[in-house]
N, C-alpha and C positions, 0 to 999 in steps of 0.2 A: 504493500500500500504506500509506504514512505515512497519508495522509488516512481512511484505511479505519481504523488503530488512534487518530485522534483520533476520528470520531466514535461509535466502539461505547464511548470511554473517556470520552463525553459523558454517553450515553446512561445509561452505567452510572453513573456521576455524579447524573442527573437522576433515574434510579431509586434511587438510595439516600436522597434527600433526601424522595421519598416513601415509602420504608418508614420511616422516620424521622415521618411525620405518623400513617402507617396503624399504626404502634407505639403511638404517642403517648394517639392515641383509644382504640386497642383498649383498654389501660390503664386510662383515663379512666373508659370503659363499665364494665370488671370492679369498678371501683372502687365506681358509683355505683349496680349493678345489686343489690350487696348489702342498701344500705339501702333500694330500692326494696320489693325482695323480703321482708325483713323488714315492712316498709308493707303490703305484702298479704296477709302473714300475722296483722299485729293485725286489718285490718279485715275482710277475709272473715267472721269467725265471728261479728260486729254485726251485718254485712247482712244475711246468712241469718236470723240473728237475729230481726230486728226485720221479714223478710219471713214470718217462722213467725206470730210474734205480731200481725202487722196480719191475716193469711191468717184466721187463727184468728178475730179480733176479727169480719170479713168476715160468717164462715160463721156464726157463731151470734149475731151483734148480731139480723140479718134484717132489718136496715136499706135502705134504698137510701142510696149517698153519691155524687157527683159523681165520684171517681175512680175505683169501685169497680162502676160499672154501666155494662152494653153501650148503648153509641148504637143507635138504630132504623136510624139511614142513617149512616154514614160516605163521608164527602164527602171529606175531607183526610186525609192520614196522615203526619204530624213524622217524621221519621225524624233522631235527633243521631246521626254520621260523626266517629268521634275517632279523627285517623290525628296526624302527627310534625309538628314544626316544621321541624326538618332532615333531612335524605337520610342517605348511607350508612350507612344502615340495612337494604340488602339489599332485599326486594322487602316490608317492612313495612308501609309504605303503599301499594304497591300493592295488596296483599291487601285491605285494608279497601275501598276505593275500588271495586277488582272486586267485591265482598260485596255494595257498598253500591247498584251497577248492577244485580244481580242482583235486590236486591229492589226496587226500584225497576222492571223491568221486569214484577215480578210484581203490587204495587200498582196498576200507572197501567195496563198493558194486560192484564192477565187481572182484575183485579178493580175497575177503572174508577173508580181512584182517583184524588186530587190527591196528589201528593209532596212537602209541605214542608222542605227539606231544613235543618237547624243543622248549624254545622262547630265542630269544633276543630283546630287544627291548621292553619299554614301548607301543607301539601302538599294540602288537601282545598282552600282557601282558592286554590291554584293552580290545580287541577284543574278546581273549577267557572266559575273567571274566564277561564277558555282555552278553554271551550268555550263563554259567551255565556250561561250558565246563571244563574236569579238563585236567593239564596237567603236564608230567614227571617233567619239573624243568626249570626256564627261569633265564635270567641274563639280568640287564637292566643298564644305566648308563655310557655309553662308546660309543653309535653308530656312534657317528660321531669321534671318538678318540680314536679308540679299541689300548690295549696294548695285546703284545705278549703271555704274563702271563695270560690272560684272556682266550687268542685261545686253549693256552694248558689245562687250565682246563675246560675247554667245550670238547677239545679232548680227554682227560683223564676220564673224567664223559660218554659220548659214546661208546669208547672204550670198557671200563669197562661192560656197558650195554651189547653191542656186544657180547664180550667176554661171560659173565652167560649166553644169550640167553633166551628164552622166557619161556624153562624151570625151571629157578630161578628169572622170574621174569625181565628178563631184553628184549633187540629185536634179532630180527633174521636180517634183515636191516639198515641201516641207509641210508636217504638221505636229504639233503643239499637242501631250496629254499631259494635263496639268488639275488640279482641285480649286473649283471656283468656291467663293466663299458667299454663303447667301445670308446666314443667322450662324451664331456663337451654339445650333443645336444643328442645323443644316447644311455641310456642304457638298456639293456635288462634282465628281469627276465627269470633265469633257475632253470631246479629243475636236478641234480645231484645225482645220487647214489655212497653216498663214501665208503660204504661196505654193502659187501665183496666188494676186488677189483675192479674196474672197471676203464681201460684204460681212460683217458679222457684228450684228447690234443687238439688243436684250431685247430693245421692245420693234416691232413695224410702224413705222410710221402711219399715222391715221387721219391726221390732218393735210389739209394743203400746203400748211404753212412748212410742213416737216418735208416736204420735196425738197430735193438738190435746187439750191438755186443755178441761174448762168455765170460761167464766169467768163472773163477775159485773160487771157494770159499772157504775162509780161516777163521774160523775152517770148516764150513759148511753153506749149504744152510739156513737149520733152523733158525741159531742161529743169520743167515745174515738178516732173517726178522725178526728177534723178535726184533735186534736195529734198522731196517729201518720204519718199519709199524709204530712203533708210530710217528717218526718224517713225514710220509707221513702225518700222519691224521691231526697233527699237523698243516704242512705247508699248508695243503687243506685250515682248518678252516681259519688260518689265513691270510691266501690270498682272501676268501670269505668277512673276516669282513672288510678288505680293501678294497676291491672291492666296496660293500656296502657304505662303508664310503662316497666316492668317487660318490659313486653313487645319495646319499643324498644329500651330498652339492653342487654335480650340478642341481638337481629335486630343492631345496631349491634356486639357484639364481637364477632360471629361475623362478619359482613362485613368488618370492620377484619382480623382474624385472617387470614380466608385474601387481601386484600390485603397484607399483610406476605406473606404465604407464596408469593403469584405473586412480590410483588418481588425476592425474595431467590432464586425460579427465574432470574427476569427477568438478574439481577445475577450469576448464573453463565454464563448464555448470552452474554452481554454481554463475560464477561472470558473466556471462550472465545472466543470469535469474536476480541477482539482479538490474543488469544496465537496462534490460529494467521495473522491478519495480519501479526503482528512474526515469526514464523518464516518465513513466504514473502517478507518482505520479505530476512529475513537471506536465505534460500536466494538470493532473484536479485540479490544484491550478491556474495555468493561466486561465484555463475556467470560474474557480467558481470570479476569479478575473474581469475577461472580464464580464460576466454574470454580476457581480454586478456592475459594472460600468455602463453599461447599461441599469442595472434598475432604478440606479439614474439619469442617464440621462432622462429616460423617463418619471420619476416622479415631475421634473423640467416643 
């Protein structure tokens, strides 16, 4: 019995000292998920932004531009994979990573593509090195803290790809599966194609006033995407690794969360079980006690 209440008074021991970490972070997360969130509220209304205005430049320059026109053949297709640097985070990055198979089986065997994969994130950076997989190029170390300078040269390294195309080695496609962030209980993984073109707004415009307006272009249409396209791809990226960010640290205080909340079941079970080992212990010392008194009694 002794032994039975030292070790549930271990255990309960060893679980308190983890509600004590899964505290700690949950904290952590509440803390940082603020300014995250606030981060995706200035930049969402840019991206959209400057995806209206490139959209617009698109439809009525009547140009052809390199980012902005279908390949004949699509050979290759980039797919950038922005999942976590660290885990308990609840099934966060697994979500993106199963996305990210998903369309990947739809690329390479229904549409008889090549899958260039780019990572962010050490969990994706594990993911493909344990199964043998190789991949274009990953960046890890920032997931929950991406800076700007980072988004443009992941968008500059794409680009770039884009641009050569699959006949020098680089894709015909890119697209984007990242975790958009809706509510601090809500997010959802998408997979976006960010080139060539493609329109991609939250809501449909409804009104009239929400039409493209006409523009004039000053020198020209061309020369009007060659400085707009990179800042689009730009603000794409970096509105995704926020988004992301944002998306993490809320998956991460809700897993923290209900880990304090197992612990602390955990640590009632624990001091139960011990309380009724210290009463069965008492009860068969009183018996062996009763018992022997009664045996001297009767040997009297």
């Amino acid at each position: 019995m002794g032994a039975q209440q030292r070790e549930y008074r271990q255990r309960s021991r060893s679980v308190q000292s983890t509600k004590k970490i899964t505290r700690a972070m949950e904290l952590i997360a509440a803390s940082r998920v603020v300014k995250a969130r606030q981060r995706v509220a200035q930049t969402t209304p840019y991206a959209n932004a400057i995806t209206r205005a490139v959209s617009a430049v698109a439809s009525y320059a009547d140009v052809e531009h390199p980012l902005t026109t279908e390949r004949e053949t699509v050979r290759r297709a980039g797919v950038l994979i922005i999942t976590s640097d660290r885990g308990l985070a609840g099934a966060y990055s697994g979500n993106v990573l199963k996305r990210s198979e998903q369309l990947r089986e739809l690329l390479v065997e229904d549409e008889g593509k090549e899958m260039v994969p780019y990572l962010t994130g050490r969990k994706a950076e594990g993911y493909f090195k344990f199964r043998g997989r190789s991949f274009e190029q990953s960046w890890s170390g920032f997931s929950d803290a991406p800076t700007f300078e980072l988004a443009r040269e992941i968008a500059q390294r794409l680009t770039a790809d884009f641009v050569a195309g699959s006949e020098n080695g680089g894709v015909d496609e890119i697209h984007v599966v990242s975790t958009r962030f809706i509510t601090m209980v809500t997010q959802e993984v998408q997979v976006v194609r960010l080139l060539p073109l493609e329109v991609v707004e939250d809501e449909a415009p409804e009104q009239a006033e929400d039409i493209y307006p006409l523009y004039e272009f000053e020198p020209d249409g061309p020369q009007v995407l060659d400085a707009l396209l990179p800042k689009y791809v730009t603000s794409r990226i970096w509105n995704a690794l926020l988004q992301a960010s944002a998306s993490e640290l809320a998956a991460r205080q809700r897993a923290m969360k209900s880990a304090t909340d197992n612990a602390e079941e955990l640590i009632k079970t624990y001091t139960r079980l011990a309380n009724q080992a210290r009463q069965a212990e008492i009860t068969q010392e009183i018996s062996e006690i009763v018992g022997g008194a009664s045996a001297l009694a009767d040997a009297k």
